[in-house]
Residue frames relative to the residue before (quaternion, step in Angstrom):
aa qw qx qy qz dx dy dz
X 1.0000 0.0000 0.0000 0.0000 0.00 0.00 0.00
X 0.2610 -0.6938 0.6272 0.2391 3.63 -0.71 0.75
X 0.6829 -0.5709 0.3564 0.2841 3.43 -1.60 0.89
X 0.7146 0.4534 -0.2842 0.4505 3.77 1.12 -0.47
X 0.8032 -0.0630 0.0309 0.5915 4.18 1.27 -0.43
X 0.5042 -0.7155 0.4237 0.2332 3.12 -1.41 0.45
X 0.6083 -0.5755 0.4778 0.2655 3.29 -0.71 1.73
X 0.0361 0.7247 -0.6652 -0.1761 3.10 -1.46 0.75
X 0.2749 -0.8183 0.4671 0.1916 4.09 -0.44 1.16
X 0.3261 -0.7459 0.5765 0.0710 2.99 -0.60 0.92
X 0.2953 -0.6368 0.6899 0.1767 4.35 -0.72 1.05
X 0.7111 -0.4342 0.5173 0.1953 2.82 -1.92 1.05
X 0.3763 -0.6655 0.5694 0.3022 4.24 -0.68 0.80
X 0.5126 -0.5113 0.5732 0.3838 3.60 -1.06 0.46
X 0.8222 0.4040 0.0009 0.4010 3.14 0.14 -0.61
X 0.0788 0.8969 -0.4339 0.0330 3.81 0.96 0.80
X 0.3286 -0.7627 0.3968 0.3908 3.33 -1.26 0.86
X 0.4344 -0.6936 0.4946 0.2927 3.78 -1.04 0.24
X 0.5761 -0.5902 0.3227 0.4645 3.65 -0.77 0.81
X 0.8725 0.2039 -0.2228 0.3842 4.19 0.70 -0.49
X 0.0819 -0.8067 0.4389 -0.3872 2.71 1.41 1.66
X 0.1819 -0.7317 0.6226 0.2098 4.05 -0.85 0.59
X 0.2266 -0.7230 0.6467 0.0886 3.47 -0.93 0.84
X 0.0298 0.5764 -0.8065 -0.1283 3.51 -1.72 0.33
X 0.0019 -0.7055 0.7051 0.0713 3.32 -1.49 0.75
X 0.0173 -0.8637 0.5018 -0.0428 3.04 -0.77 1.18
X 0.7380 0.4385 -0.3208 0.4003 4.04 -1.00 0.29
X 0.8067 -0.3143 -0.0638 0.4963 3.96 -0.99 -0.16
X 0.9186 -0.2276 0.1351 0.2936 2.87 -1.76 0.04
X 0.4811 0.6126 -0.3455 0.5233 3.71 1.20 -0.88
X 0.6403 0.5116 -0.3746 0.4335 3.73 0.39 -1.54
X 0.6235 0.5048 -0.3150 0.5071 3.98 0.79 -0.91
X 0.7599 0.3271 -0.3517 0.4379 3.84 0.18 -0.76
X 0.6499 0.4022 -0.4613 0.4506 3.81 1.19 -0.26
X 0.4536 0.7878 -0.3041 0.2849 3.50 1.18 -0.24
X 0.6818 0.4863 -0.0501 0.5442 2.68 1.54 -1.87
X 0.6295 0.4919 -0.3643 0.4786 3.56 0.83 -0.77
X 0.5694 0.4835 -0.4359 0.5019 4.39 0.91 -0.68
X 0.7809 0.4723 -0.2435 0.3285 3.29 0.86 -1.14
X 0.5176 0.5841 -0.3534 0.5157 3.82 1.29 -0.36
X 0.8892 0.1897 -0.0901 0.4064 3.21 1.06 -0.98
X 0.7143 -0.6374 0.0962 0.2723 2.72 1.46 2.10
X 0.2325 0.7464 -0.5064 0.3639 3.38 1.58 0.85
X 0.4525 -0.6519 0.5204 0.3154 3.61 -1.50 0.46
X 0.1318 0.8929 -0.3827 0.1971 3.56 0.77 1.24
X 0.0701 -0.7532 0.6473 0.0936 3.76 -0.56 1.06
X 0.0649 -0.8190 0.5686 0.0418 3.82 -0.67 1.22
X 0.8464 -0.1961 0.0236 0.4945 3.39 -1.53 1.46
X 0.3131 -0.7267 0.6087 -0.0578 3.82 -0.07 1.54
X 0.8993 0.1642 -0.1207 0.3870 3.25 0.35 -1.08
X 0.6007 -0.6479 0.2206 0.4132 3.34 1.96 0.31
X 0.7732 -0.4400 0.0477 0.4542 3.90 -0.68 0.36
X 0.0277 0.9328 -0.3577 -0.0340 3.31 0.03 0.79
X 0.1875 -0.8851 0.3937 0.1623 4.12 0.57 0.77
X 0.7677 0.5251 -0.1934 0.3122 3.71 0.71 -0.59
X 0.4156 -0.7497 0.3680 0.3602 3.61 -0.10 0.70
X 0.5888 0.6349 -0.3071 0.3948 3.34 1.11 -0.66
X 0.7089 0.5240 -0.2520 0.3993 3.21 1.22 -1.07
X 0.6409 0.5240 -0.2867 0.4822 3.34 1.07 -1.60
X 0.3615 0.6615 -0.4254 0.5008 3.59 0.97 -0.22
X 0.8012 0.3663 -0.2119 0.4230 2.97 -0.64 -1.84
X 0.7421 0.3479 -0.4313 0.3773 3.87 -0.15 -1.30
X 0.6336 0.6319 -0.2779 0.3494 3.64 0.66 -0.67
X 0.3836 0.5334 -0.3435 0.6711 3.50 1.98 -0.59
X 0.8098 0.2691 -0.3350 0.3994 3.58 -0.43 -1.53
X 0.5534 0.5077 -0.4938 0.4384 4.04 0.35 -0.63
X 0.5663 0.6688 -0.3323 0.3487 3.64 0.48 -1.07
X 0.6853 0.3920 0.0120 0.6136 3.33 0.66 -2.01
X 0.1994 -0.6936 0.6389 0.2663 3.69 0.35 -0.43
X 0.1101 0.8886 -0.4096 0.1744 4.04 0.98 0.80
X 0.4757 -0.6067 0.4886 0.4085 3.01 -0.90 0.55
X 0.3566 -0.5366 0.6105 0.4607 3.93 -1.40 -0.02
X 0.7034 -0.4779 0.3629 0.3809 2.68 -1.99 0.25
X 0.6298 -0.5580 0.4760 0.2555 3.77 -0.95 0.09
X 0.7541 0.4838 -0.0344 0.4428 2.86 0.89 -1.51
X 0.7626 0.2414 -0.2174 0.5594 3.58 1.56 -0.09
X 0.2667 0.4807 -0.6957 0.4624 3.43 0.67 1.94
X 0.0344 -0.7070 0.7028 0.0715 2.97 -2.08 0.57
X 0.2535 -0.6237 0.6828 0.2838 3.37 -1.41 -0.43
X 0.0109 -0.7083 0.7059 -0.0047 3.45 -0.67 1.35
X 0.8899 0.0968 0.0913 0.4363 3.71 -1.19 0.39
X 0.4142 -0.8072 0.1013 0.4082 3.17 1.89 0.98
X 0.5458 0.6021 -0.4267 0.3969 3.19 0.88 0.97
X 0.4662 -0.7904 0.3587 0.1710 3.63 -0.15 1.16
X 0.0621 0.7373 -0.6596 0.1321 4.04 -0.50 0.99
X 0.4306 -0.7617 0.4798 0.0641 3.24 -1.99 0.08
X 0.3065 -0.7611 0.3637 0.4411 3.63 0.79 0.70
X 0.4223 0.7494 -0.4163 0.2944 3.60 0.76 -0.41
X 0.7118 0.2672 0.1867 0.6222 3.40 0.53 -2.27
X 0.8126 -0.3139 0.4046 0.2782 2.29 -2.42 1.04
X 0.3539 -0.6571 0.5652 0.3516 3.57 -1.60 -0.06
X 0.3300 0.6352 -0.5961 0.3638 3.60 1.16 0.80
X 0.5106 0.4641 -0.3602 0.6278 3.85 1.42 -0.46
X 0.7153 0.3301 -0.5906 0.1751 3.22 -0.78 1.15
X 0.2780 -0.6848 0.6666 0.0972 3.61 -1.57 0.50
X 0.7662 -0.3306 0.4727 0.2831 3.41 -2.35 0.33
X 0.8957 0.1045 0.1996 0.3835 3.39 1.50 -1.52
X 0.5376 -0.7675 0.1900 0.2927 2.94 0.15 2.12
X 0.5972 0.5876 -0.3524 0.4171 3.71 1.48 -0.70
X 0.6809 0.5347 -0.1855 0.4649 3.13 0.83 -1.52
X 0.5366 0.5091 -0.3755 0.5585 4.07 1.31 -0.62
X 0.7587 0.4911 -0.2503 0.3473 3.84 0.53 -1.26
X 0.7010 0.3824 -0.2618 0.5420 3.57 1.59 -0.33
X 0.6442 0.5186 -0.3542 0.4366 3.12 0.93 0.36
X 0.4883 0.4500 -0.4609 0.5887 3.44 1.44 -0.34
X 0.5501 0.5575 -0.5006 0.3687 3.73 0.61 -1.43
X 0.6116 0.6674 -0.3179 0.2817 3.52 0.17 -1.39
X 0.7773 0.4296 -0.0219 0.4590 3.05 0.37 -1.94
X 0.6494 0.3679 -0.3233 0.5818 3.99 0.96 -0.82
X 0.5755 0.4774 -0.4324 0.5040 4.30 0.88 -0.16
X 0.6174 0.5653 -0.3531 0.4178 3.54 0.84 -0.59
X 0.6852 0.3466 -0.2528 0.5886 3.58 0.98 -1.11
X 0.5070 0.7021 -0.4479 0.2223 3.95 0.44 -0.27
X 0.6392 0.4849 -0.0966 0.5891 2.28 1.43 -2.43
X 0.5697 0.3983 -0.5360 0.4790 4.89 -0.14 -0.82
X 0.6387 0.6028 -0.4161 0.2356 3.71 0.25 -1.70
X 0.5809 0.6394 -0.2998 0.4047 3.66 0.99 -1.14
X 0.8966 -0.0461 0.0659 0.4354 3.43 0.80 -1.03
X 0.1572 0.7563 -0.5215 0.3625 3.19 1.48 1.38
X 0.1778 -0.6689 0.6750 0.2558 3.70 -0.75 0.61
X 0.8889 0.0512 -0.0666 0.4503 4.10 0.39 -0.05
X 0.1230 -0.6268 0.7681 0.0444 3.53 -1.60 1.06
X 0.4512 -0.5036 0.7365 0.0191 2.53 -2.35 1.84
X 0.0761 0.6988 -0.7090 -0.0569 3.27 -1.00 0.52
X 0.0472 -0.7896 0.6094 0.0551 3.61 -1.09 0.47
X 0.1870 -0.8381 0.5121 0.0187 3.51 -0.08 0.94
X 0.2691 -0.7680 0.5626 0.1456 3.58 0.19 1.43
X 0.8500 0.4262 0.1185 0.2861 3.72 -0.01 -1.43
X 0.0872 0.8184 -0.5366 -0.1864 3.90 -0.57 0.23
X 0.2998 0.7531 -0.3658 0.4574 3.05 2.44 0.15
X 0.0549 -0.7601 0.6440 -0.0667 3.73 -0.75 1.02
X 0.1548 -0.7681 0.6050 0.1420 3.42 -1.42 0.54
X 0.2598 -0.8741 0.4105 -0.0010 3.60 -1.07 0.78
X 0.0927 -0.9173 0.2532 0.2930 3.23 0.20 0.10
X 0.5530 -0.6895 0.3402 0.3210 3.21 -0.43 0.61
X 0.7444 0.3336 -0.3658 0.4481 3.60 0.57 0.02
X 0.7682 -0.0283 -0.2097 0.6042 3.68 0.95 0.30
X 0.6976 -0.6265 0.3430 0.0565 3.20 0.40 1.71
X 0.3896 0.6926 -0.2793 0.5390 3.57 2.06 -0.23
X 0.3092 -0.6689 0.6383 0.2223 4.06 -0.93 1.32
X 0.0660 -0.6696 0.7335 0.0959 3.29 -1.23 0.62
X 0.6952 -0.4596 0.5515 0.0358 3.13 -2.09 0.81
X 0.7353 -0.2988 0.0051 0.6083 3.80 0.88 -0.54
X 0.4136 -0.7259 0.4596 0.3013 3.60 -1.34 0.79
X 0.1025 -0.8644 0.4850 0.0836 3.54 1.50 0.08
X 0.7914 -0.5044 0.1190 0.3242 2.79 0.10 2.82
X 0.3825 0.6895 -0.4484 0.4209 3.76 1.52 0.55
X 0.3496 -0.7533 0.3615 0.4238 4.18 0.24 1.77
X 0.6860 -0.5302 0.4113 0.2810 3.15 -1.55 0.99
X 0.5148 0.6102 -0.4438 0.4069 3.88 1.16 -0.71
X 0.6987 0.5260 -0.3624 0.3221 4.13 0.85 0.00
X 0.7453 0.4372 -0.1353 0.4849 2.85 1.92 -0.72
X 0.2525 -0.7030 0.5599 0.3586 4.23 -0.65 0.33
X 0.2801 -0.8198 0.4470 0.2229 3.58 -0.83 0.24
X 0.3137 0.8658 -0.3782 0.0946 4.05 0.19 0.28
X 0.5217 -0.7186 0.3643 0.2806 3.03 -0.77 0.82
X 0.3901 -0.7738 0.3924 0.3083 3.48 -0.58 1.32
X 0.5699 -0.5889 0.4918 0.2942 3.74 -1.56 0.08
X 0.7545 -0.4812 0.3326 0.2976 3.15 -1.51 1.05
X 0.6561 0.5434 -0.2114 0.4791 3.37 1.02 -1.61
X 0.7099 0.4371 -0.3281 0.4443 3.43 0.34 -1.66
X 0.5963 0.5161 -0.4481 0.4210 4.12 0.81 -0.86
X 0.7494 0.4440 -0.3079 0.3826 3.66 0.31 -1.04
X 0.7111 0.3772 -0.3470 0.4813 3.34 0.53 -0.71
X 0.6860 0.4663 -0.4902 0.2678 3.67 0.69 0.45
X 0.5701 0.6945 -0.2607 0.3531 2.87 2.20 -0.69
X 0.6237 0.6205 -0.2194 0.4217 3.46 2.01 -1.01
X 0.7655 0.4669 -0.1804 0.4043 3.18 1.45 -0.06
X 0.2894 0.5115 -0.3961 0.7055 3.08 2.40 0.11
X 0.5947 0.4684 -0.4621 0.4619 4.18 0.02 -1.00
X 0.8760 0.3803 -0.2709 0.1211 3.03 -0.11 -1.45
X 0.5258 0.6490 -0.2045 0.5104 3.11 2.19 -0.43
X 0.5061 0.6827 -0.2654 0.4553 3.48 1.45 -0.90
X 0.6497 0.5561 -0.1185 0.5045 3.09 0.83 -2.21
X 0.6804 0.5844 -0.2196 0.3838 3.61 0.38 -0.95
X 0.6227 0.5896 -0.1274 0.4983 3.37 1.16 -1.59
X 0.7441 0.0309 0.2782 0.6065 3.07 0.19 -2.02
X 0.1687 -0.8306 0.5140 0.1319 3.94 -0.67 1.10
X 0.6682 0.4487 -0.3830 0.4533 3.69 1.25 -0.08
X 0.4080 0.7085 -0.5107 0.2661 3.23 1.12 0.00
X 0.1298 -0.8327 0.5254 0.1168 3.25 -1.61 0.66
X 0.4626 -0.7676 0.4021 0.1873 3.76 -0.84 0.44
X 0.0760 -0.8827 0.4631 0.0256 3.70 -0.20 0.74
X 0.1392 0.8275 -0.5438 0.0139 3.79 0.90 0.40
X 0.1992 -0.6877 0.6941 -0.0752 3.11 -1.63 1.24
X 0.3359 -0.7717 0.5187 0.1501 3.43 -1.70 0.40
X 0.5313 -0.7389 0.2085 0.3581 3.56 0.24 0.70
X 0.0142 -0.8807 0.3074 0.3600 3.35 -0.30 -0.24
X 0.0150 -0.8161 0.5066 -0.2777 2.89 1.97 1.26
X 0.1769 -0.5723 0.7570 0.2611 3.99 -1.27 0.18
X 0.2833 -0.6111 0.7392 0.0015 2.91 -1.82 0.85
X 0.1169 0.9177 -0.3518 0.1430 3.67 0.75 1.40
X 0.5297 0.4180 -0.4821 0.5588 3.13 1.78 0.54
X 0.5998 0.3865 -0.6337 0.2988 3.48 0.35 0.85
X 0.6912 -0.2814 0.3485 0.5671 3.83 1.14 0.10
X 0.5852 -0.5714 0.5199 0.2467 3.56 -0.95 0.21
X 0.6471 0.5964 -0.1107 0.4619 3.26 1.37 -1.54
X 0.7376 0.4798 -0.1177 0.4603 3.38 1.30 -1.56
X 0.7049 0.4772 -0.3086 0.4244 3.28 1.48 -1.00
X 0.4292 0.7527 -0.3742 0.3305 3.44 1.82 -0.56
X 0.7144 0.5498 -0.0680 0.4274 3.09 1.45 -1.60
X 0.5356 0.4004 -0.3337 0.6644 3.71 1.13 -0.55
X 0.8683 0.3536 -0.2570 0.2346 3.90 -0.22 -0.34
X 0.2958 0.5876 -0.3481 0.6679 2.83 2.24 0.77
X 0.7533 0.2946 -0.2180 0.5461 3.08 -0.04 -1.09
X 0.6541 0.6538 -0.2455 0.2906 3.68 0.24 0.38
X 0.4635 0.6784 0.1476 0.5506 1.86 2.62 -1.77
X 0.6744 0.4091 -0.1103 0.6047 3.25 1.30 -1.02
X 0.6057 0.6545 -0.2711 0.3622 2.94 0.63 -1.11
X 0.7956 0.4086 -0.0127 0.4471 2.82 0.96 -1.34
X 0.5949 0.4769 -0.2924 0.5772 3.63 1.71 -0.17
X 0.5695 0.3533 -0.3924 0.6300 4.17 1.25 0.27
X 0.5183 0.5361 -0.4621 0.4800 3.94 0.71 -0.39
X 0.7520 0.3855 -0.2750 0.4586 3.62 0.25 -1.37
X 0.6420 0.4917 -0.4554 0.3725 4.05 0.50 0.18
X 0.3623 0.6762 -0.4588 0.4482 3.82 1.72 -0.15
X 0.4547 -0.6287 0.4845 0.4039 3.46 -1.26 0.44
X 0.6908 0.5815 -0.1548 0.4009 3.27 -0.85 0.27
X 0.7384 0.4337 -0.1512 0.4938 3.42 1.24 -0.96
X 0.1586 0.8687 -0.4658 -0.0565 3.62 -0.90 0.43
X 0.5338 -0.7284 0.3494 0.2496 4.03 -0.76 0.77
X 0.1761 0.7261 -0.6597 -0.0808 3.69 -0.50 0.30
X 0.5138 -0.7353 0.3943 0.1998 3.04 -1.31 1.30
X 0.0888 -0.8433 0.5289 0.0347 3.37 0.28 0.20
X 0.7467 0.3199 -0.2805 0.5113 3.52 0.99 -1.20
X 0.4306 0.6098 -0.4972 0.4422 3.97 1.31 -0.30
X 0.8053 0.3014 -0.2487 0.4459 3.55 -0.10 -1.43
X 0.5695 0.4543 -0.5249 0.4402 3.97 0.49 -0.14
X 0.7702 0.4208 -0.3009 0.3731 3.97 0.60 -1.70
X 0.7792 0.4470 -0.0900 0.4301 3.63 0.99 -2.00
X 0.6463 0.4612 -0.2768 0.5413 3.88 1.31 -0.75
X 0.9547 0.0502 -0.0880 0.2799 3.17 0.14 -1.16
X 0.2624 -0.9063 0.3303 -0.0254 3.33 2.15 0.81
X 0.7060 0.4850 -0.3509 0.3784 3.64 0.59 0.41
X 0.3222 -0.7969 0.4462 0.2491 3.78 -0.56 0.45
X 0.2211 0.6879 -0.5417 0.4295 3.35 1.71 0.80
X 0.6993 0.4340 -0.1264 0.5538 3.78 1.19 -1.29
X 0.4468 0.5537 -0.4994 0.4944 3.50 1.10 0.92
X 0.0865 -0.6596 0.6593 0.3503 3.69 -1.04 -0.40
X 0.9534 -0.1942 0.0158 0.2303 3.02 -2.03 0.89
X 0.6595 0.4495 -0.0005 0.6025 3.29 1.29 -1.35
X 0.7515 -0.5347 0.3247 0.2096 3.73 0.85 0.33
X 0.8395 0.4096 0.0057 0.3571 2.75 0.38 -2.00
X 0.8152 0.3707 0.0351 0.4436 3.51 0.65 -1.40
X 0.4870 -0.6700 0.4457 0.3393 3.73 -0.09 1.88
X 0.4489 -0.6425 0.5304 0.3231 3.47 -1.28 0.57
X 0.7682 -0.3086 0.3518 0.4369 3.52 -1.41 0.16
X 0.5419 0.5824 -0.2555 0.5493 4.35 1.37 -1.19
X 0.8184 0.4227 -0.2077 0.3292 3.40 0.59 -1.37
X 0.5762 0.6339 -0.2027 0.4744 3.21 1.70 -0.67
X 0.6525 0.3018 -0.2357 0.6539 3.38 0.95 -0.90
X 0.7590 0.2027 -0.4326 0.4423 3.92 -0.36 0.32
X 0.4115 0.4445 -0.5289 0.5945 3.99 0.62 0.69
X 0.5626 0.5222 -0.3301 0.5494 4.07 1.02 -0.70
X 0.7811 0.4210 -0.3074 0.3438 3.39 0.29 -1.21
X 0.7283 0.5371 -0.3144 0.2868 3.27 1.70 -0.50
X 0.6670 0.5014 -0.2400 0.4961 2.72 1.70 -0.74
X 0.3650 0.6067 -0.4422 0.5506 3.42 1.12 1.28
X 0.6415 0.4324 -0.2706 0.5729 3.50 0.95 -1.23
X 0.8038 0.3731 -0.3096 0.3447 3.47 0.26 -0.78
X 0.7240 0.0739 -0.1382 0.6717 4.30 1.06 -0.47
X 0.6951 0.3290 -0.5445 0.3348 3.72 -0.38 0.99
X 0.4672 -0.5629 0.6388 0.2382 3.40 -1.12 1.21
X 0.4539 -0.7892 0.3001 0.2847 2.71 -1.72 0.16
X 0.0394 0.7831 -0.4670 0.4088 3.13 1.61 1.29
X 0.8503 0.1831 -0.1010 0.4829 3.38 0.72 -1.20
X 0.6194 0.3947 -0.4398 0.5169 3.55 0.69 0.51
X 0.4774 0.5638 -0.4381 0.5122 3.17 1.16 1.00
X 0.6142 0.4556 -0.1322 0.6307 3.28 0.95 -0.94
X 0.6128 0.3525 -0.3419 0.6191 3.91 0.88 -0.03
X 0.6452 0.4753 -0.3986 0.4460 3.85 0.33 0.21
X 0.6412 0.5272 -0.3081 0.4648 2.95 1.27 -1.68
X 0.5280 0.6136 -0.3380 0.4802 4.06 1.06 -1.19
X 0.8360 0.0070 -0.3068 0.4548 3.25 -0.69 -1.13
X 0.4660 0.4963 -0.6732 0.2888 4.28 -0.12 0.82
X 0.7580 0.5352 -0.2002 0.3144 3.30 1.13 -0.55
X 0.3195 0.7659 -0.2189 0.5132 2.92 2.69 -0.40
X 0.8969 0.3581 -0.1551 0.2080 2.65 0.75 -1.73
X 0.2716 0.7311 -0.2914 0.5540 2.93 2.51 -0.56
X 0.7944 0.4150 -0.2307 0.3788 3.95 -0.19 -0.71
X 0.7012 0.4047 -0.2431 0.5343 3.24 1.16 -0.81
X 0.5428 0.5601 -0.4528 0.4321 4.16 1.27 0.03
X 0.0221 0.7315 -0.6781 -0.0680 3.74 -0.98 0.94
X 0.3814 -0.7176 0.5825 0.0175 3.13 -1.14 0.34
X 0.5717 -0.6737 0.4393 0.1620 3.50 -0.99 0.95
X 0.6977 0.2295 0.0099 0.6786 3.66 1.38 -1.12
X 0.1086 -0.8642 0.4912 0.0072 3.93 0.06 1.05
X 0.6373 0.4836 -0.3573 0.4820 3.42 1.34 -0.67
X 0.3687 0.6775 -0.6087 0.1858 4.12 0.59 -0.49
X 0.5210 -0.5530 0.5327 0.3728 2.87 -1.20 0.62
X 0.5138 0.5708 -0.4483 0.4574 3.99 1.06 -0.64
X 0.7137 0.4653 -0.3631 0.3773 3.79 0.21 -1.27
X 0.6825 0.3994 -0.3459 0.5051 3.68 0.52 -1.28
X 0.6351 0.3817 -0.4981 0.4504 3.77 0.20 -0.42
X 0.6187 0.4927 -0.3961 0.4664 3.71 0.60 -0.57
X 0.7141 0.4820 -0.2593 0.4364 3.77 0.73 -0.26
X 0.6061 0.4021 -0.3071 0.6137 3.51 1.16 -0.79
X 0.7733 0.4099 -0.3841 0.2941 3.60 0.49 -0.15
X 0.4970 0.5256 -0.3873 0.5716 3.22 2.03 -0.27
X 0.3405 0.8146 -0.2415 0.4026 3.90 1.13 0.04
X 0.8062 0.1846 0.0727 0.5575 2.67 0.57 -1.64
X 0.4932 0.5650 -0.4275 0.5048 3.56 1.34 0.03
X 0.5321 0.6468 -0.2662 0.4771 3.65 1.24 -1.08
X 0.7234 0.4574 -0.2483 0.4536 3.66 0.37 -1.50
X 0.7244 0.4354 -0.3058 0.4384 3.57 0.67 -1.21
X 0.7263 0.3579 -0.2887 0.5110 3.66 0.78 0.13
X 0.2238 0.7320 -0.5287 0.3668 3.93 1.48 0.63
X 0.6834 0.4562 -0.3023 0.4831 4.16 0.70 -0.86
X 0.8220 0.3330 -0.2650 0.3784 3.33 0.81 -0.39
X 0.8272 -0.0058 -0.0365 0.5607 3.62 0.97 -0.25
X 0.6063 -0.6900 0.2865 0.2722 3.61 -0.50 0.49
X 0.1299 0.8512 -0.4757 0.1798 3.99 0.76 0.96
X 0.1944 0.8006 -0.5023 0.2624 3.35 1.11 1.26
X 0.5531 0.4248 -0.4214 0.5796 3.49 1.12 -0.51
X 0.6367 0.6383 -0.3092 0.3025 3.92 0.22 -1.14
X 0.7086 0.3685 -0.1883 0.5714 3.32 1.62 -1.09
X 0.4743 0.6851 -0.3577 0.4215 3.45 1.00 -0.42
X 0.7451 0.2723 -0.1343 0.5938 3.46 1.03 -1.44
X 0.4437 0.4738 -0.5283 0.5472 4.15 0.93 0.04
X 0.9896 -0.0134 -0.1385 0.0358 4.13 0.23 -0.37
X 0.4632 -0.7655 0.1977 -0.4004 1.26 1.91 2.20
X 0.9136 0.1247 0.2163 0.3208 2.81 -0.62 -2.37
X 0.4523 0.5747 -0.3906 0.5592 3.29 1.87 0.27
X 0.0664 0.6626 -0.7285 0.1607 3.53 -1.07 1.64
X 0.5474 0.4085 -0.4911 0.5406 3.78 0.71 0.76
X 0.4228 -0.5514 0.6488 0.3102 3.64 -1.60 0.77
């Protein structure tokens, strides 16, 4: 225990991820910053396909329609402020033109069909237990995209109704692809326009949710919201706005979720990376020294010896680049 908070240890995952492992990460915003961290560090990682998503019900659903490669529903396009979106998806899905909106979701749900096939693991982060509905076809939707709230009821969804949607994404997953595995997390994003009180309540129930999920075969928990609320408990590790783990908090919720699924095969190969990270990102004032180019041909050759294990073809491309000595 360090003298200022109380460690939270995380156990090795049955089940570890390997460095050419496919990833899907899918649901809120968090799911994007662990995304980004596989992906800096040259993981085979597809992140949030269908953009920020917070509701279990939803991340469900898109994962049903990717599954099926399905059509969406019809009945849940609009035109708000003449510009055309889908309650389904993110409002990064939206266009001038309902066609041009419908091939881009197409796009994006063929993209997850085709990873889904041969992903060895899905992130899920579940931001929310706060659900919207609408009131004229009674149908959850995914975003209200700035559509007044007076169309929509808001309520927080049930344990039951979450699980039995999740057992039927599993069971469809499982079906597809049997080695696949499931990794379901809780944000530690606040959700402070429902109230402090309210968000207290959606991340319990989430909480649970998420402790009868992890007994499925196949399924496992990383705390994310433990080691942001119970580990690192301080709003120094907030950013400006409260709400949103600083840039510190992000990368040691990273460091755990190293400790807990990378052997140490790969957290070798993550050292070896960010020395070589750090090599790429050094510029220099005088490029021709004979010091710099030796400092390049030797990042070079650090590059090549890691060509079997992950793809750094762009990385070498720009290492020689900058090589003007024989």
């Amino acid at each position: 225990m360090n003298d200022w908070k109380t460690d939270l240890t995380v156990k090795s995952a049955d089940r570890p991820i390997h460095l050419n492992d496919p990833i899907l990460t899918i649901g809120s915003c968090f799911s994007q910053a662990i995304g980004q961290h596989l992906n800096n560090n040259k993981f085979n990682v597809t992140i949030n396909p269908f953009g920020t998503v917070y509701s279990p019900l939803s991340i469900h659903h898109l994962l049903k329609v990717a599954l099926r490669k399905g059509e969406v529903s019809e009945g849940d396009f609009l035109v708000h402020q003449e510009v055309h979106y889908h309650y389904q998806f993110h409002s990064s899905f939206a266009s001038l033109s309902r066609q041009e909106l419908a091939e881009q979701i197409s796009r994006a749900v063929n993209k997850v069909n085709h990873f889904i096939s041969t992903a060895r693991f899905v992130i899920i982060t579940y931001g929310t237990a706060w659900a919207y509905k609408r009131k004229d076809t009674a149908q959850w939707v995914a975003n209200c995209h700035k559509v007044p709230s007076a169309y929509f009821s808001k309520e927080l969804l049930s344990i039951e109704d979450m699980e039995n949607s999740f057992d039927d994404i599993h069971s469809a997953l499982k079906a597809v692809n049997p080695a696949i595995q499931i990794i379901v997390t809780v944000s530690p994003v606040r959700h402070l326009k429902d109230t402090i009180e309210l968000n207290s309540v959606s991340k319990s129930t989430l909480r649970l949710l998420c402790h009868k999920l992890s007994h499925r075969p196949g399924v496992d928990y990383f705390p994310a919201y433990e080691i942001m609320m119970d580990d690192l408990r301080d709003y120094r590790f907030y950013q400006e706005d409260r709400i949103h783990p600083t840039k510190e908090a992000e990368e040691y919720i990273w460091q755990k979720f190293t400790q807990k699924y990378f052997k140490t095969e790969t957290k070798t190969f993550l050292r070896e990376w960010q020395e070589i990270k750090h090599a790429l990102a050094h510029r220099t004032s005088f490029p021709s020294t004979t010091h710099h180019q030796s400092f390049l041909k030797a990042t070079l050759t650090k590059l090549q010896g890691l060509q079997h294990k992950v793809d750094v073809g762009n990385e070498i491309t720009f290492v020689k680049n900058q090589i003007t000595t024989p």
